[in-house]
Residue frames as a rotation matrix with the C-alpha (Angstrom) as fourth column:
UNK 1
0.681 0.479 -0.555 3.15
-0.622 0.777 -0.092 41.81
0.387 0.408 0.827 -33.78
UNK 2
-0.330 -0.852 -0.406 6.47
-0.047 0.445 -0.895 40.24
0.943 -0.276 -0.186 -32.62
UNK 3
-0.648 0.241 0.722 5.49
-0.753 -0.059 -0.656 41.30
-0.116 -0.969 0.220 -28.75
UNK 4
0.467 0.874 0.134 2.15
-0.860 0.484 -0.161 39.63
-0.206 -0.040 0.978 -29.22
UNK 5
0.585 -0.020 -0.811 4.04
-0.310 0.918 -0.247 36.37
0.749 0.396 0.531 -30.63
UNK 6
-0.528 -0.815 0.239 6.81
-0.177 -0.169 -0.970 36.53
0.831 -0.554 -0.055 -28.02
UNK 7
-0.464 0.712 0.527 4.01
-0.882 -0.426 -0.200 37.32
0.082 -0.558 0.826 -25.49
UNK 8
0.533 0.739 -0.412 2.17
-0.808 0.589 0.012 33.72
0.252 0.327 0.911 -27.01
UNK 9
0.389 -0.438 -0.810 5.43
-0.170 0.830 -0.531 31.77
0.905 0.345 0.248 -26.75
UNK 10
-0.540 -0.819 0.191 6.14
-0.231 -0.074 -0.970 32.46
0.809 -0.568 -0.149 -23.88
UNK 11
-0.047 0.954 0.297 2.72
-0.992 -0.080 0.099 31.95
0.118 -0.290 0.950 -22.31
UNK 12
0.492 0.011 -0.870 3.23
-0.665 0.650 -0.368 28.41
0.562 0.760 0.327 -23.92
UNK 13
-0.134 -0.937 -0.321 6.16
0.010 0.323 -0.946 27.47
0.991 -0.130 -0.034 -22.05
UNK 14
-0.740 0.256 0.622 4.52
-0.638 0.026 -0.770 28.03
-0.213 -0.966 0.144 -18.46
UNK 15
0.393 0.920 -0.007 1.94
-0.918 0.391 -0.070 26.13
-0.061 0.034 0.998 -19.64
UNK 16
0.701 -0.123 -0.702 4.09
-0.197 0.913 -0.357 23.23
0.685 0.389 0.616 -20.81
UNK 17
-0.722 -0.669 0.179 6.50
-0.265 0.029 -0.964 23.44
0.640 -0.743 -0.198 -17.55
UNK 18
-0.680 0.187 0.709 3.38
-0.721 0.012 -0.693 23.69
-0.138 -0.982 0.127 -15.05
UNK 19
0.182 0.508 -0.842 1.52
-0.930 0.366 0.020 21.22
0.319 0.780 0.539 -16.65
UNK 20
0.525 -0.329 -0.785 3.54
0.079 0.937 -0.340 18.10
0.847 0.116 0.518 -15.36
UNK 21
-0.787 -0.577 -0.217 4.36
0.196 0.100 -0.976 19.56
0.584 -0.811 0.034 -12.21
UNK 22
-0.236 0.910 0.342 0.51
-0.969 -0.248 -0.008 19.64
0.078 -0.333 0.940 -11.35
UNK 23
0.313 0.713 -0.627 0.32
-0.585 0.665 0.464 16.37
0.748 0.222 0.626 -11.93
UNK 24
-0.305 -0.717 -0.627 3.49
0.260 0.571 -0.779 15.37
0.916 -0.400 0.012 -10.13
UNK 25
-0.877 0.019 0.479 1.99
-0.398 -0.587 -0.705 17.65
0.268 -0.810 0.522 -7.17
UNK 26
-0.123 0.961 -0.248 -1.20
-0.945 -0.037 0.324 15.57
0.302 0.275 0.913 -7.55
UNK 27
0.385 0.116 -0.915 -0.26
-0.329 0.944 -0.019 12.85
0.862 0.308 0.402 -7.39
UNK 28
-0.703 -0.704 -0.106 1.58
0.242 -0.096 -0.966 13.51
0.669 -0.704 0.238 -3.84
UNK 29
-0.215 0.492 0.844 -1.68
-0.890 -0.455 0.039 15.10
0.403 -0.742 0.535 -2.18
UNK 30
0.755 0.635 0.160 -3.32
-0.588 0.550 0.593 11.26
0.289 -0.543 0.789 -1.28
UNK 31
0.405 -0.355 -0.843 -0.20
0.479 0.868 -0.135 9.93
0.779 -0.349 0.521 0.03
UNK 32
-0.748 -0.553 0.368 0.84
0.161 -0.688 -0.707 12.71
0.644 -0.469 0.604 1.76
UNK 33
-0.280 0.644 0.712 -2.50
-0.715 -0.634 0.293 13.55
0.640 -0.427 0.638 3.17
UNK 34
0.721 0.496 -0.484 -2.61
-0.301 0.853 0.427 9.96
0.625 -0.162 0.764 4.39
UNK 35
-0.198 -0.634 -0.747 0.38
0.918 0.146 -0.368 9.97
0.342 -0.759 0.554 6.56
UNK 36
-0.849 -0.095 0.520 -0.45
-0.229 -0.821 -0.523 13.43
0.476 -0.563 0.675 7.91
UNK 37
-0.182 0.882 0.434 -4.34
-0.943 -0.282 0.178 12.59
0.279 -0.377 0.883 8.65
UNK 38
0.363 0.531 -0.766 -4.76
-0.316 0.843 0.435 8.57
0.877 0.084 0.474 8.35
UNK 39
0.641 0.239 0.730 -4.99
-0.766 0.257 0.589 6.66
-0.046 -0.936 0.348 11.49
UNK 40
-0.250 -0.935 -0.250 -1.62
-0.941 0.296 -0.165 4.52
0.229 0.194 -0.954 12.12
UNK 41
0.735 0.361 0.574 -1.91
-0.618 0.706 0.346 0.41
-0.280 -0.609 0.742 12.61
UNK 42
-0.366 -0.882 0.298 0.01
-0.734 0.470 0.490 -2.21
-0.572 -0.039 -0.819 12.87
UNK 43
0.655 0.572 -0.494 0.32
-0.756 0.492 -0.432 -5.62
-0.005 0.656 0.754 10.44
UNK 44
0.163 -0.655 0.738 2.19
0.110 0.755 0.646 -9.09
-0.981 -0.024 0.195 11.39
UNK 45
0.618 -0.040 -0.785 4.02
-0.766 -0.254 -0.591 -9.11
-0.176 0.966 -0.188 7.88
UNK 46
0.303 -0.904 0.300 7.04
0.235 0.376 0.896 -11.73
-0.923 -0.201 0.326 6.32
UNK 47
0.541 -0.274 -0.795 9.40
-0.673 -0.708 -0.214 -10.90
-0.504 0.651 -0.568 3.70
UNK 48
0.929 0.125 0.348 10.16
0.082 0.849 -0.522 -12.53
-0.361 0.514 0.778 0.71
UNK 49
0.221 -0.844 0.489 13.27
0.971 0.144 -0.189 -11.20
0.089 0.517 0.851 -1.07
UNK 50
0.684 -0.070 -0.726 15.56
0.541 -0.618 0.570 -8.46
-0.489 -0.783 -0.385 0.52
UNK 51
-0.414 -0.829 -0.377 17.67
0.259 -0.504 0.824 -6.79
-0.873 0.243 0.423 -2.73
UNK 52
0.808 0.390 0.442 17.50
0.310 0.357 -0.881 -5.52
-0.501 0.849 0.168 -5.66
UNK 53
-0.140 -0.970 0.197 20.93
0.977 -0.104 0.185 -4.80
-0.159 0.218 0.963 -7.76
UNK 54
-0.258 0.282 0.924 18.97
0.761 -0.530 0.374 -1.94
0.595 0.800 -0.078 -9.44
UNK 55
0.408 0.607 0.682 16.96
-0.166 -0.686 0.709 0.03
0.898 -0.402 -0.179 -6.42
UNK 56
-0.671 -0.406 0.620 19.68
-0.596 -0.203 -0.777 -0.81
0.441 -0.891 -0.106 -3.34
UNK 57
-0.863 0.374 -0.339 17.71
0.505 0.616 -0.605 -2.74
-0.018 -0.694 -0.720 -0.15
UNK 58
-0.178 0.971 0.159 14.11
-0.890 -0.228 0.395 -3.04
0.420 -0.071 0.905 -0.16
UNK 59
-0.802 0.107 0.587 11.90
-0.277 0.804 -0.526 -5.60
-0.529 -0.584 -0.616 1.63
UNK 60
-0.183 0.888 -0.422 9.09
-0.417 0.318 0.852 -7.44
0.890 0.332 0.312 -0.51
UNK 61
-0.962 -0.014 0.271 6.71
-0.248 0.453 -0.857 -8.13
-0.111 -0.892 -0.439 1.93
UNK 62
-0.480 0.672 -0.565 3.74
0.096 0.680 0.727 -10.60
0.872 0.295 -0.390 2.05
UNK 63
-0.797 0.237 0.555 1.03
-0.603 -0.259 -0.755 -9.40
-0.035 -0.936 0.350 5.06
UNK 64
-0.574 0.779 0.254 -1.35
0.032 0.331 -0.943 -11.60
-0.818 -0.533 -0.215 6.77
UNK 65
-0.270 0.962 0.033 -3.96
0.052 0.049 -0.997 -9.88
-0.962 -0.267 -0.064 5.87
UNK 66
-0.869 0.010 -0.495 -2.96
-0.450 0.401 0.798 -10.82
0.207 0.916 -0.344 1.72
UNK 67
-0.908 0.108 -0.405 -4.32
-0.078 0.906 0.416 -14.09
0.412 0.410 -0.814 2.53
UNK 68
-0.155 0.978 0.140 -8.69
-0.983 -0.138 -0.123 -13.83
-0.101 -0.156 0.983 3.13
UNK 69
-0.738 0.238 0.632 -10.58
0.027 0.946 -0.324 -16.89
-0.674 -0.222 -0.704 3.88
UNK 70
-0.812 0.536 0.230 -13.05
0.347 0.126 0.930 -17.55
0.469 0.835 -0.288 1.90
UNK 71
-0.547 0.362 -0.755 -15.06
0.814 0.439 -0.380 -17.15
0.194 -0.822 -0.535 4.84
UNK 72
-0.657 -0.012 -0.754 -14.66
0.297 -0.923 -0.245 -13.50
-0.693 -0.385 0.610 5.25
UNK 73
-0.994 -0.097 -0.056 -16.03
0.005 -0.541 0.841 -13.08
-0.111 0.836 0.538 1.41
UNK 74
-0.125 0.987 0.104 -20.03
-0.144 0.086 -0.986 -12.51
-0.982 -0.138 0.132 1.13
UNK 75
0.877 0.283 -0.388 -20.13
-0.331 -0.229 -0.915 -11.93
-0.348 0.931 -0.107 -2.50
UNK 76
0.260 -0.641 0.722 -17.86
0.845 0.513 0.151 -13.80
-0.467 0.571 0.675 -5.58
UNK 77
0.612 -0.632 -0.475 -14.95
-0.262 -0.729 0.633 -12.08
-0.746 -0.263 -0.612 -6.17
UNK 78
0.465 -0.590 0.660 -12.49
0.818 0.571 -0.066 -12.42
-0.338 0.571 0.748 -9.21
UNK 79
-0.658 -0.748 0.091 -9.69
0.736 -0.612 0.290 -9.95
-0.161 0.258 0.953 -10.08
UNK 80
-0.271 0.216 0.938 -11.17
0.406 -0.858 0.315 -7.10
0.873 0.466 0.144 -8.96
UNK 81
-0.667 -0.054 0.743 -11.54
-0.470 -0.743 -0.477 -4.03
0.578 -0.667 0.470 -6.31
UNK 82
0.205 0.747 -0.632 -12.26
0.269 0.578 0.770 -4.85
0.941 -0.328 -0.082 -3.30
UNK 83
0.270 0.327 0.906 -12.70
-0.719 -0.557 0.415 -3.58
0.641 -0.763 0.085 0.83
UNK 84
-0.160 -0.134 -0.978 -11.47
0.183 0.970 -0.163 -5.06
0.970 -0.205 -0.131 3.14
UNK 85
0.654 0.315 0.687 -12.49
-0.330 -0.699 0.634 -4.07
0.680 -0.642 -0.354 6.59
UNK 86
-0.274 -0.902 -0.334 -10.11
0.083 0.324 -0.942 -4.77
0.958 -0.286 -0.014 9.53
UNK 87
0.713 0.662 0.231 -10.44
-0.282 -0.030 0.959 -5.10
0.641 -0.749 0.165 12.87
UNK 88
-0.213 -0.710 0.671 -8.13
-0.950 -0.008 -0.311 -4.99
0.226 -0.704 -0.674 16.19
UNK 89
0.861 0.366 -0.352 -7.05
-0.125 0.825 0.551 -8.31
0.492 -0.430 0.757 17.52
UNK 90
0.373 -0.719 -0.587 -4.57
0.881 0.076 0.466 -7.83
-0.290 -0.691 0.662 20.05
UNK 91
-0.178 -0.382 -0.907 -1.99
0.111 -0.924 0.367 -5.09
-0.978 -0.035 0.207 18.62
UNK 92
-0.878 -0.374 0.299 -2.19
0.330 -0.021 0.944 -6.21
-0.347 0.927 0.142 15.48
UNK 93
0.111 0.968 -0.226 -5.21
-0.788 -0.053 -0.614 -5.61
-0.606 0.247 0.756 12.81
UNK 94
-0.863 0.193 0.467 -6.48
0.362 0.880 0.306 -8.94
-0.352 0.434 -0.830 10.89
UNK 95
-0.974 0.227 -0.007 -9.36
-0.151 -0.623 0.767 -9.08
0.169 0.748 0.641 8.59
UNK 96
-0.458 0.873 0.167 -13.15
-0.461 -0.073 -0.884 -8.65
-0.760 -0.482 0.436 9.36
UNK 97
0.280 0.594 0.754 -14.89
0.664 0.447 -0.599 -9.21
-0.693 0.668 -0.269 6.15
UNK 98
-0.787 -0.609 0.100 -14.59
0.286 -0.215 0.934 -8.17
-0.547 0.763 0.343 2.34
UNK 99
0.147 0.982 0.122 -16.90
0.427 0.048 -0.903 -6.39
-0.892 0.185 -0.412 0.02
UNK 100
-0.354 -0.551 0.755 -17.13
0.921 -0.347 0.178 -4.37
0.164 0.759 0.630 -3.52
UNK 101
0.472 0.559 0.682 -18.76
0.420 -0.823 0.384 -1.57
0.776 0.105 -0.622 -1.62
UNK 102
-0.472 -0.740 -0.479 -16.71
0.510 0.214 -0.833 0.66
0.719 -0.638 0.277 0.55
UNK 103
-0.398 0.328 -0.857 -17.49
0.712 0.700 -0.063 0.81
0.579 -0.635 -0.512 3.75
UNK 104
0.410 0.306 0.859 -19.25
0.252 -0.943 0.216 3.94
0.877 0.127 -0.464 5.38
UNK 105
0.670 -0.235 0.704 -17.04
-0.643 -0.659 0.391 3.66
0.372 -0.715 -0.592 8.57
UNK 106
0.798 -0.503 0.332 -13.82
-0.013 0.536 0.844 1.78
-0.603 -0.678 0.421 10.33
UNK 107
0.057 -0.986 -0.158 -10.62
-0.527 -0.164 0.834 1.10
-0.848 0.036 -0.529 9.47
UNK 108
0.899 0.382 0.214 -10.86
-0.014 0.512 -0.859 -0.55
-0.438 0.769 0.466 5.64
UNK 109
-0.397 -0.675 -0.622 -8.04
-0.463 -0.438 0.771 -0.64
-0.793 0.594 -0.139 3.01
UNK 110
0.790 0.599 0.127 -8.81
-0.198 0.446 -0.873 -1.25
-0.580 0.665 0.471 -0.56
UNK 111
-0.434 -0.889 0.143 -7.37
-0.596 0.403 0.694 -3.92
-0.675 0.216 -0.705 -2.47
UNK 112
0.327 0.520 -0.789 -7.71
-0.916 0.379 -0.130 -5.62
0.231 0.765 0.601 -5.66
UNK 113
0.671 0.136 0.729 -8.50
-0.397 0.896 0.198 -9.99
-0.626 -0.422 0.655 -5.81
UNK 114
-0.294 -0.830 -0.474 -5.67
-0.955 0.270 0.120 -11.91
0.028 0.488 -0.872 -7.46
UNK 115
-0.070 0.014 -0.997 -7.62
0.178 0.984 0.001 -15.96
0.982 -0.178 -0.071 -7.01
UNK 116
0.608 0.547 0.575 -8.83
-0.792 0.373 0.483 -18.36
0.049 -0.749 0.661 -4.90
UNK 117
-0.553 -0.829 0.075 -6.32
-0.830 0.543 -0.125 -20.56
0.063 -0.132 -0.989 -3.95
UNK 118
0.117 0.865 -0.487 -8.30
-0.746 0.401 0.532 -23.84
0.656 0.301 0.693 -4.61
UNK 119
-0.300 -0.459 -0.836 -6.17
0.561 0.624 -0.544 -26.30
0.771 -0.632 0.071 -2.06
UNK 120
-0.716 -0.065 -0.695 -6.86
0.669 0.218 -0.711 -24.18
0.198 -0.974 -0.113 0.98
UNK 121
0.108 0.952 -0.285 -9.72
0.911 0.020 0.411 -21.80
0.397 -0.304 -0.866 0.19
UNK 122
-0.066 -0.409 -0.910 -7.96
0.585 -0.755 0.297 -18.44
-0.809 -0.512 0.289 0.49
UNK 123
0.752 0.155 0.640 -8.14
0.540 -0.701 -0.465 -15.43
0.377 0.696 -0.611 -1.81
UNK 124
-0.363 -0.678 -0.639 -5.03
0.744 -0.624 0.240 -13.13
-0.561 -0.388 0.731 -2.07
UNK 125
0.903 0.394 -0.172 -5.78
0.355 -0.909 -0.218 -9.48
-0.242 0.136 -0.961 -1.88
UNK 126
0.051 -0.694 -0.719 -3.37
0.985 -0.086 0.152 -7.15
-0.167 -0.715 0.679 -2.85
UNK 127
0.664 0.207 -0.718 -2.97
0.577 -0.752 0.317 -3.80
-0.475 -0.625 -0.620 -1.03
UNK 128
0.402 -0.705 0.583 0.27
0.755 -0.104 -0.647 -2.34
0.517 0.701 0.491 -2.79
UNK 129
0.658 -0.484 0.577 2.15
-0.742 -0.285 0.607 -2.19
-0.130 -0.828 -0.546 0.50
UNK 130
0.962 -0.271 -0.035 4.40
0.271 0.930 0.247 -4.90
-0.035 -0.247 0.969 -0.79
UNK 131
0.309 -0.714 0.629 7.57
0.806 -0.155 -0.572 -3.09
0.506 0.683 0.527 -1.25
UNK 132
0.867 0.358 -0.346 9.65
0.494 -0.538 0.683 -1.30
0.059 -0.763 -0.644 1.43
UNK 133
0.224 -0.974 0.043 12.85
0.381 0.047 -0.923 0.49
0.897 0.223 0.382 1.04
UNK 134
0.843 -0.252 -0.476 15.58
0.495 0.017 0.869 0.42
-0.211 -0.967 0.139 3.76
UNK 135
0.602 -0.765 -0.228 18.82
-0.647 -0.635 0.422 1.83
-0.467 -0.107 -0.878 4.30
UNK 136
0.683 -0.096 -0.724 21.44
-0.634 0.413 -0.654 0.28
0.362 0.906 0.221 2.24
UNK 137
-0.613 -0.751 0.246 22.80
-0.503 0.131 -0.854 -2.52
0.609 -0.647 -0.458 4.14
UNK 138
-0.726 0.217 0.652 20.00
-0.677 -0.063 -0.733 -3.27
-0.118 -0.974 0.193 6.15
UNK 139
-0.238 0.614 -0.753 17.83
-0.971 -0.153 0.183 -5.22
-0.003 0.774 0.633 4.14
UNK 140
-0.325 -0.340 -0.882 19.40
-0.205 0.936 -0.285 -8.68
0.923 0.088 -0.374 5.07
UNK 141
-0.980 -0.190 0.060 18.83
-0.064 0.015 -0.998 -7.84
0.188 -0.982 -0.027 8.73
UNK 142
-0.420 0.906 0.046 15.06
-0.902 -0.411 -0.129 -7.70
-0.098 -0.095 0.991 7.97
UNK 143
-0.287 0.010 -0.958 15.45
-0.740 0.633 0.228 -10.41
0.609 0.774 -0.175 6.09
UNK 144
-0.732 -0.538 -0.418 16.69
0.041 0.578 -0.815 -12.11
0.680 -0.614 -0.401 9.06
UNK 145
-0.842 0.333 0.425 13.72
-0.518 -0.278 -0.809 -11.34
-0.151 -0.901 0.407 11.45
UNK 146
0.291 0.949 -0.125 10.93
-0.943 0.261 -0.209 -12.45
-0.165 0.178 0.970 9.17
UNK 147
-0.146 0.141 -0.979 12.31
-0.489 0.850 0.195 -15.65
0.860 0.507 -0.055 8.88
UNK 148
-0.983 -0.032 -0.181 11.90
0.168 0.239 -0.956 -15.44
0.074 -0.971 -0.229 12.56
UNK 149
0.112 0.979 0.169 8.45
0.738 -0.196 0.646 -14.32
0.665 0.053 -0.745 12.10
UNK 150
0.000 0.063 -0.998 8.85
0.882 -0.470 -0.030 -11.27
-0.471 -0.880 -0.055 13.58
UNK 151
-0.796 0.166 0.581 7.96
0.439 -0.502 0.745 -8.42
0.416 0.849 0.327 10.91
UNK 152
0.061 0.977 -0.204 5.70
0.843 -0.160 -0.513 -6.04
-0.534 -0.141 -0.834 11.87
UNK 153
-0.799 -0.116 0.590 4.62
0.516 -0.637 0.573 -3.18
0.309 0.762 0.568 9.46
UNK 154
-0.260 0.760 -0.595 3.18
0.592 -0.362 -0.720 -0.21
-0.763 -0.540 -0.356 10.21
UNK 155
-0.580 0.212 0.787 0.68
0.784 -0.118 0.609 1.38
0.222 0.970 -0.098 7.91
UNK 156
-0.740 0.617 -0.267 -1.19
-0.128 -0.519 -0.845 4.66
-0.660 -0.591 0.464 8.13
UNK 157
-0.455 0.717 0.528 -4.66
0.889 0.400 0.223 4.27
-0.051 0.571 -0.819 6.61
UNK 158
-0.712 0.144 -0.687 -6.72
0.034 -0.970 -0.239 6.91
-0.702 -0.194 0.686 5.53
UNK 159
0.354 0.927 -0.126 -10.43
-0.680 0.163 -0.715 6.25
-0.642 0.339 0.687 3.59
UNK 160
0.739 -0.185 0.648 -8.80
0.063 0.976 0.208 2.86
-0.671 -0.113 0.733 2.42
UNK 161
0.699 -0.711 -0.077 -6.14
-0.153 -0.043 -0.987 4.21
0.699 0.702 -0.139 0.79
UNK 162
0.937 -0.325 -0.129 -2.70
0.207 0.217 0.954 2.80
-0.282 -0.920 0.271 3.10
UNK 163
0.641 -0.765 0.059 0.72
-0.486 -0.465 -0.740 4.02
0.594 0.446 -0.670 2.89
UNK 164
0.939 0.079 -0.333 3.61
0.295 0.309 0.904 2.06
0.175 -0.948 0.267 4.60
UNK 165
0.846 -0.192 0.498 5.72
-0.148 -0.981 -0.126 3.63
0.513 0.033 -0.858 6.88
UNK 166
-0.310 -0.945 0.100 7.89
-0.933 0.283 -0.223 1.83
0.183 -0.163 -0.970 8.41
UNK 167
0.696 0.380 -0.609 8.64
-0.400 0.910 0.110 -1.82
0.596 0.167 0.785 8.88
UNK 168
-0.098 -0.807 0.582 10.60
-0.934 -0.127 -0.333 -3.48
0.343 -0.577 -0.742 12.10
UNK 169
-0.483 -0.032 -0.875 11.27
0.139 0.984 -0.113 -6.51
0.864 -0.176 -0.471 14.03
UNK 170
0.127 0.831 0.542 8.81
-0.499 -0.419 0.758 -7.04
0.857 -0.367 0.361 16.71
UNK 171
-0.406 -0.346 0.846 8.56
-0.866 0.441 -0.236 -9.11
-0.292 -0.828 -0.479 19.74
């Protein structure tokens, strides 16, 4: 009887260890599988605020393709999921058009509406790519480019989910 309880508690304990490292392993497969498989592009970005005391150098960064015309939108839109398709325009990608259905082919990323800016007729998306960490030290030097406009951020995409991977000064 003791074996058998021994046998139970211990059973327990792998369960309650592997438990929370399934999830943590889960939770790693669609970003991971998105920088191994997704398809790499580029995004004209600028950055807003280049420290934090707490988390060392990071770039907040504010891309283009945040700000949607109204134009792009077919269907009314109000805090909530949304497609955005993209499209090449030079090196960069910029936005095609927006929907609440995703798309059955091209480069998309899916983001959620935040408003309609009522003065100019824009709608920020966001993508939760806003938030890059750098080396510690370097952060100011980014800082320094995007007030040059020169940010560019590459992102790999992968069935509109987008990870970003790095973030430099461009030309």
């Amino acid at each position: 009887m003791n074996r058998g309880l021994m046998a139970n508690k211990k059973r327990n304990f792998i369960i309650a260890v592997a438990i929370p490292v399934l999830i943590l392993l889960g939770m790693m497969i669609k970003p991971a599988a998105t920088v191994v498989y997704g398809q790499e592009i580029l995004l004209e970005t600028k950055a807003v605020d280049p420290t934090d005391l707490f988390r060392g150098d990071y770039v907040y960064l504010n891309f283009k393709i945040a700000d949607v015309p109204k134009s792009k939108v077919s269907v009314p839109v109000d805090q909530e999921d949304v497609y955005v398709s993209l499209k090449p325009e030079g090196k960069y990608y910029v936005v095609d058009s927006v929907s609440l259905d995703e798309p059955e082919q091209g480069i998309y990323l899916k983001g959620r509406v935040y408003g309609l800016d009522p003065g100019s007729e824009v709608y920020y998306v966001d993508y939760s790519l806003d938030k890059y960490f750098v080396e510690q030290g370097t952060g100011k030097d980014l800082e320094t480019g995007s007030q040059r406009g020169k940010l560019v951020g590459t992102v790999k995409v992968l069935n509109g989910y987008g990870v970003l991977t790095e973030v430099v000064e461009g030309e």
